[in-house]
C-alpha positions as CSV (number, residue, x, y, z in Angstrom):
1,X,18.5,-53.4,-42.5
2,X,21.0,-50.9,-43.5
3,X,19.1,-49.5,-46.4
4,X,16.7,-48.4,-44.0
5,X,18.6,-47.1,-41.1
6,X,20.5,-45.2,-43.9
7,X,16.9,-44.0,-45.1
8,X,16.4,-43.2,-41.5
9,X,19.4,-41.3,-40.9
10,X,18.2,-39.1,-44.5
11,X,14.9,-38.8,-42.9
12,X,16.3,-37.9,-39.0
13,X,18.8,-35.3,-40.8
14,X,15.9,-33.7,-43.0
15,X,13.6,-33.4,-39.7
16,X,16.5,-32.1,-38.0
17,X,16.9,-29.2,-40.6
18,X,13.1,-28.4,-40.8
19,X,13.3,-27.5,-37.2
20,X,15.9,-25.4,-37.9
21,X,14.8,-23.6,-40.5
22,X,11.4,-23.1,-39.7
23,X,12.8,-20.7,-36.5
24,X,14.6,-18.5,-39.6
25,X,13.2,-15.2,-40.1
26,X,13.5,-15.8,-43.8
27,X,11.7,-18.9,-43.8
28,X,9.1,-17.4,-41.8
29,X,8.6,-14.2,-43.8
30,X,8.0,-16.8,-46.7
31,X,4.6,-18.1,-45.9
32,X,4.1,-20.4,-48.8
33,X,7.8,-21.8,-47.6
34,X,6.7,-21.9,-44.4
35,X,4.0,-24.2,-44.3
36,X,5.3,-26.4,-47.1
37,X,7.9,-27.2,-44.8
38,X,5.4,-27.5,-41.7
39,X,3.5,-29.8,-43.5
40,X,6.7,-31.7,-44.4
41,X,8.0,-31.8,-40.5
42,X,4.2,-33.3,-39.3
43,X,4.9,-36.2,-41.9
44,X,8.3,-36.5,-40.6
45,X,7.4,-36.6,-36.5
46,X,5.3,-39.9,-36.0
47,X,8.0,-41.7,-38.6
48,X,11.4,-39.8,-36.4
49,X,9.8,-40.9,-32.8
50,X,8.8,-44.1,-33.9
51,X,12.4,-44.7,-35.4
52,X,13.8,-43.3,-32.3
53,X,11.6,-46.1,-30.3
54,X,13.4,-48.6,-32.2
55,X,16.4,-47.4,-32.0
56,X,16.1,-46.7,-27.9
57,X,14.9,-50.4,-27.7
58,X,17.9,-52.3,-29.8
59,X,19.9,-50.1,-27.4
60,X,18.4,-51.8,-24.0
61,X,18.0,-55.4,-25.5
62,X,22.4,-55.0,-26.3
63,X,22.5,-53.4,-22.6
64,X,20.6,-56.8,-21.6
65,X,22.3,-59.7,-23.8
66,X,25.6,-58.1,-22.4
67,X,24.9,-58.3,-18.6
């Protein structure tokens, strides 16, 4: 499991970066740049919430197995 939450944390950090970038005027003034790296966030979104999910829920079921 570590490989991928260390995958995850790549993938979360790359996402994370996107967003940023694609609010640079640079970025935006580069179309071609622009909507390789919109393409690349879409890809990213379903896989970033569904490992946030996962993530959210490990959180509760320690919360529970420590009441």
């Amino acid at each position: 499991m570590i490989v991928f939450d260390e995958r995850m944390i790549e993938m979360t950090n790359r996402y994370e970066e996107i967003l940023s970038s694609l609010s640079d005027p640079a970025v935006i003034s580069d179309q071609p740049r622009y909507q390789k790296m919109s393409r690349e966030l879409s890809e990213l979104e379903p896989v970033i919430s569904c490992y946030r999910e996962l993530v959210s829920a490990q959180s509760e079921v320690v919360d529970v197995q420590e009441r």
